[in-house]
C-alpha positions as CSV (number, residue, x, y, z in Angstrom):
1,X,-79.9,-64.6,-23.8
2,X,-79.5,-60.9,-24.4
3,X,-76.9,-58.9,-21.9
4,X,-78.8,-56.1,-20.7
5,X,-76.2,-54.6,-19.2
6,X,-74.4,-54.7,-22.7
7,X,-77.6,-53.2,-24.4
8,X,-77.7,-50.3,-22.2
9,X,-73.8,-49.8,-22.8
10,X,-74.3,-50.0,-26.6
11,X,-77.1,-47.7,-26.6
12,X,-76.0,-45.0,-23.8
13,X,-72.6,-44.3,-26.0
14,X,-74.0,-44.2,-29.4
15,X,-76.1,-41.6,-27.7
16,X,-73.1,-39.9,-26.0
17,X,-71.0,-39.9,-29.1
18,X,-73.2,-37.6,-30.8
19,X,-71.9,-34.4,-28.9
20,X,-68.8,-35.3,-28.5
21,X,-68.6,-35.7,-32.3
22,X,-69.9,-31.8,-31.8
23,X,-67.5,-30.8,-29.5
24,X,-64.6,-32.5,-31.4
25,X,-65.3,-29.9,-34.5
26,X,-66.0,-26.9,-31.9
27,X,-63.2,-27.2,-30.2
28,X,-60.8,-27.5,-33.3
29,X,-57.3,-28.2,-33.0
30,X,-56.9,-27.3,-29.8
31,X,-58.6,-29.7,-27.9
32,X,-57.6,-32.6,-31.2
33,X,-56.2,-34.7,-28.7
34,X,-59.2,-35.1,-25.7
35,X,-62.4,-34.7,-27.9
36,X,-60.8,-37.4,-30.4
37,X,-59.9,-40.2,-27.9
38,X,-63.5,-39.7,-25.8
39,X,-65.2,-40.2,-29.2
40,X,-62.7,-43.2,-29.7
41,X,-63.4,-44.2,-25.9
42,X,-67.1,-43.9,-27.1
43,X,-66.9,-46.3,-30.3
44,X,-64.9,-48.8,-28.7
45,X,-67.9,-49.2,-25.8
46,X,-70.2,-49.3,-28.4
47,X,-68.3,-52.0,-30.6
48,X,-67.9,-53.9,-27.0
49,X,-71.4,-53.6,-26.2
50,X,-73.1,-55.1,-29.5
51,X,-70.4,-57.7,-29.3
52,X,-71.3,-58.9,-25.4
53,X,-74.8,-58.4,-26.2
54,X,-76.2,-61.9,-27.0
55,X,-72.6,-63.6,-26.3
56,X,-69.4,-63.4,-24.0
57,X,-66.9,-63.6,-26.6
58,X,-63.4,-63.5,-26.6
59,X,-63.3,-59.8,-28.6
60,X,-65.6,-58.8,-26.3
61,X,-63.4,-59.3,-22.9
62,X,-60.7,-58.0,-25.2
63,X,-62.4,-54.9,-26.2
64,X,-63.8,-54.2,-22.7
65,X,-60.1,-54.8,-21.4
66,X,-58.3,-52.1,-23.5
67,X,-61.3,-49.4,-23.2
68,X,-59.9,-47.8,-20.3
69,X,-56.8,-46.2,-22.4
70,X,-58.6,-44.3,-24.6
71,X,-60.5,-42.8,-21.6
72,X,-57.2,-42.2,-20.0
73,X,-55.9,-40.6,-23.4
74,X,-58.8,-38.3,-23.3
75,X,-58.6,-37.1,-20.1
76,X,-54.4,-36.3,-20.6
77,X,-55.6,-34.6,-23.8
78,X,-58.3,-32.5,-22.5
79,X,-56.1,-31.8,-19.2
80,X,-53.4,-30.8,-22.0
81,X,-56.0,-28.5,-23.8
82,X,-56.5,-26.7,-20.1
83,X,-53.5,-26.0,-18.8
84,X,-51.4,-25.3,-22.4
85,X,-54.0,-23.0,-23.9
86,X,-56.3,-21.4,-21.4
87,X,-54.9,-21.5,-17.9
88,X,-50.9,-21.8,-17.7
89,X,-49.4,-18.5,-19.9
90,X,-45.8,-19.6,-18.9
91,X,-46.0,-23.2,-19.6
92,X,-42.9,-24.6,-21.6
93,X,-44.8,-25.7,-24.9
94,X,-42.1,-27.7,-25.8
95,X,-41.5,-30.0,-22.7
96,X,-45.5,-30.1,-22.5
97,X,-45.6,-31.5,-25.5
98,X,-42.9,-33.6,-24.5
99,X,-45.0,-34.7,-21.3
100,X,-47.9,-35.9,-23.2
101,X,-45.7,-37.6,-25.9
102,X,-44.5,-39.9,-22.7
103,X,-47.4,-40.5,-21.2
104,X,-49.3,-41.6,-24.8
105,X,-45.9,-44.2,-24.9
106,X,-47.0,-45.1,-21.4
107,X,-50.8,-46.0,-21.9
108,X,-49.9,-47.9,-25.1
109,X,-47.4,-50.2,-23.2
110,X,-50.0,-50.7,-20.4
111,X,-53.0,-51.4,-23.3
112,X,-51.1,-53.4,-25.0
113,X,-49.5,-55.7,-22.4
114,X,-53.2,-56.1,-21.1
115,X,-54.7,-57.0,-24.0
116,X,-52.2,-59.4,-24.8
117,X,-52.4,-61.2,-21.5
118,X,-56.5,-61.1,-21.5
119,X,-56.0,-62.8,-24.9
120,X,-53.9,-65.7,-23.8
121,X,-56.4,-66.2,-20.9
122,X,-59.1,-66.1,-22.7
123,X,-58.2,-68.8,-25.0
124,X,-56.6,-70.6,-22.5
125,X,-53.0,-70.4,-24.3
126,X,-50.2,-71.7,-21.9
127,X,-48.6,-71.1,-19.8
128,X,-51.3,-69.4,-17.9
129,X,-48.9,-68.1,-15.2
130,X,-47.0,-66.2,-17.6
131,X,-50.4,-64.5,-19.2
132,X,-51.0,-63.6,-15.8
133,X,-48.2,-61.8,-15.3
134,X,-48.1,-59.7,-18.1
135,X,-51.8,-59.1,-17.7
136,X,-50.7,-57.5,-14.1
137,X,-48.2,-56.0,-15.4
138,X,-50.4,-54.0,-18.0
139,X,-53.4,-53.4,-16.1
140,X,-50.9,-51.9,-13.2
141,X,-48.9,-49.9,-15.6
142,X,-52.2,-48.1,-16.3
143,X,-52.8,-47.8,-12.7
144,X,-49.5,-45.6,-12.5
145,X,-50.9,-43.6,-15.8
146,X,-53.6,-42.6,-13.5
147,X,-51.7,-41.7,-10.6
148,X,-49.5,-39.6,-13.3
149,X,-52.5,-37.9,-14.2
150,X,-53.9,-37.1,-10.6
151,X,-50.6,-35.3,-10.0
152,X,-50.7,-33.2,-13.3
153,X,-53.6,-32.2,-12.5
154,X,-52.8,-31.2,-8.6
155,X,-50.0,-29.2,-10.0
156,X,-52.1,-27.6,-13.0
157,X,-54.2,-25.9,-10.1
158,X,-51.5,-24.5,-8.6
159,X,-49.3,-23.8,-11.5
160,X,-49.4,-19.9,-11.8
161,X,-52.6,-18.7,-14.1
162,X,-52.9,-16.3,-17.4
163,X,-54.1,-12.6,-17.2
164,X,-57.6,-13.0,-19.6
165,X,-60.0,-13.7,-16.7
166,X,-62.5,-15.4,-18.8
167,X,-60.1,-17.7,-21.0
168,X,-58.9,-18.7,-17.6
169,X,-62.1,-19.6,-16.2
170,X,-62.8,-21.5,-19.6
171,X,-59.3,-23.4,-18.2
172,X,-60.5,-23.6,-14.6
173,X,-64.2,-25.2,-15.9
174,X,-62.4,-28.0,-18.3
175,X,-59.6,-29.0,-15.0
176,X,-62.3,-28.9,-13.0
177,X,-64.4,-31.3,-14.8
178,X,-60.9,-33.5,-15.2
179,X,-60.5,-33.5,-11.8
180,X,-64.1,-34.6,-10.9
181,X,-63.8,-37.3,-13.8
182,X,-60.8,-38.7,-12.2
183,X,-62.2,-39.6,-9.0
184,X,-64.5,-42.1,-11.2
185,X,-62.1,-42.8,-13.5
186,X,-59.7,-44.3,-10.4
187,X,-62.4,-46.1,-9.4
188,X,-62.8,-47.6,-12.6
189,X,-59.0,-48.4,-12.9
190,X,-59.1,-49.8,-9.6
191,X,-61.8,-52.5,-10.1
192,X,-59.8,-53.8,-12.9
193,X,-56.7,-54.0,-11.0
194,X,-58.3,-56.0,-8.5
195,X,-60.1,-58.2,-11.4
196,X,-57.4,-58.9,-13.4
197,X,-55.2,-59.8,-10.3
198,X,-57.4,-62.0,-8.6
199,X,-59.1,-63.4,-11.0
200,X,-62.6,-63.8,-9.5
201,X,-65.2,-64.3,-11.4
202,X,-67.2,-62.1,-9.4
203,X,-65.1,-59.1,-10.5
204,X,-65.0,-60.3,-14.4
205,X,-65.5,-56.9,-16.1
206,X,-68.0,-58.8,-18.7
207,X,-69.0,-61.9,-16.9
208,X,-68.8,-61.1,-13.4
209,X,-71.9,-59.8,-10.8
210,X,-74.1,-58.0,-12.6
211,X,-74.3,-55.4,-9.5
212,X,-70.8,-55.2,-9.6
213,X,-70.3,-54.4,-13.1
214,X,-73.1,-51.5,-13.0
215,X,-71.4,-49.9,-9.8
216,X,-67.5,-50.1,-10.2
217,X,-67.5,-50.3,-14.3
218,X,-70.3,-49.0,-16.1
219,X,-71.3,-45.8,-13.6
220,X,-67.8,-44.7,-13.2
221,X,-67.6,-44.2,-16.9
222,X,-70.4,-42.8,-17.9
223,X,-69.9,-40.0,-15.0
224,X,-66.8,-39.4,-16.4
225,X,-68.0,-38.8,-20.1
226,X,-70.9,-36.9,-19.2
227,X,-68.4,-34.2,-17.1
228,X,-66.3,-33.9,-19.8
229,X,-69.3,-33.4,-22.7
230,X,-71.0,-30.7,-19.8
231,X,-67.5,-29.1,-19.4
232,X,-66.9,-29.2,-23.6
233,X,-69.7,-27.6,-24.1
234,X,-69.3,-25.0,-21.1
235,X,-66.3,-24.0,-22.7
236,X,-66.7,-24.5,-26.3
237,X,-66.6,-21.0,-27.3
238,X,-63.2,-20.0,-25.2
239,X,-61.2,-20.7,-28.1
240,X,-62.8,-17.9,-30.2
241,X,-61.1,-15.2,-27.9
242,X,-57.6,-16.5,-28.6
243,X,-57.8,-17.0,-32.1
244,X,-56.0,-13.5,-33.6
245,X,-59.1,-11.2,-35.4
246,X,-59.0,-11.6,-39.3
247,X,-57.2,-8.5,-41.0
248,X,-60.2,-6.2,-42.4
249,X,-60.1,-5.8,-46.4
250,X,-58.7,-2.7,-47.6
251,X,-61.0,-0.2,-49.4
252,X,-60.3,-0.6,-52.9
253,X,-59.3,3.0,-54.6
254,X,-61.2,4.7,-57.2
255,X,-60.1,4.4,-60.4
């Protein structure tokens, strides 16, 4: 029997990918980090989706497991893209860099200790008790990721701003939408908190209540994604005033 909720999934983000394949070129190097990871968020929903369409396999809970770091990588990347390059002049480039070095070490500890506890359960590897744990351990290691986040992003607001009004505002539109996108974003971290803890099979991100699953997983994401693409695309040209203007060609003499 086909998944329709895993239809829909597979179909919204091969949609979605499209412009935020577009806003991954537009926005260059400086926004490498957020653009790239929502795309990757994207890909990875879409490989989950076809996967859990006509079966609830073991990749699949896997896949749908691990999909929240990439969406938490993207939104640290395109918060890093606001604050280093339009809004904060004074930021310490170094320690920022720094920052986001730590908190990419942080998600992959949290992804990977999930993944490798939904794994075991899965298959039913003993002991389960231990699988357990390290699944809680992962999934609430991401949890803290989040809260990092929330807190970057409280102080990026009042973190003194730049003196181009309009490179700012490109700064204010992008922390804005991160901001928004994290509200949905903790409620998506939330639900599979309280999933993977209690293990009810109500909550099961792929094989749980269908109502669920639509409201506390598959909404909160696509929110989220579709801030971030109106926000990329808002402020897609900011970059262009930043960029030093190309030295004009001298006249050649007269010979």
């Amino acid at each position: 029997m086909i998944n329709p909720l895993s239809a829909a999934t597979c179909a919204i983000y091969a949609v979605l990918a499209i412009p935020v394949l577009y806003l991954l070129v537009r926005h260059r190097r400086y926004g490498l980090l957020g653009w790239l990871f929502l795309f990757l968020f994207c890909t990875i929903r879409i490989i989950g989706g076809a996967l859990a369409i006509n079966s609830t396999s073991v990749a699949a809970n896997i896949i749908s497991s691990v999909g929240l770091s990439p969406l938490l990588l993207a939104t640290s990347g395109i918060l890093h893209e606001a604050s280093r390059l339009y809004r904060i002049e004074s930021l310490d480039k170094k320690m920022e860099w720094v920052s986001v070095l730590a908190y990419h070490m942080l998600v992959v500890a949290g992804v990977a200790l999930t993944a490798a506890g939904s794994a075991k359960l899965q298959t039913h590897q003993q002991p389960i008790d231990k699988a357990e744990k390290i699944t809680k351990v992962g999934i609430s290691i991401l949890t803290v990721a989040w809260g990092f986040l929330a807190g970057w992003t409280g102080l990026s607001f009042l973190a003194p701003r730049g003196r181009n009004s309009s490179i700012t505002r490109a700064g204010t539109v992008l922390l804005s939408a991160v901001a928004f996108s994290l509200v949905f974003i903790g409620i998506r971290v939330f639900y599979s908190l309280v999933a993977l803890c209690t293990q009810r099979a109500s909550l099961n991100p792929v094989t749980g209540s269908l109502a669920i699953r639509v409201v506390l997983g598959f909404v909160p994401e696509v929110i989220a994604t579709l801030a971030f693409i109106f926000a990329g695309i808002k402020t897609q040209g900011a970059k262009e005033e930043i960029l030093p203007a190309a030295p004009k060609p001298r006249a050649q003499p007269w010979v």
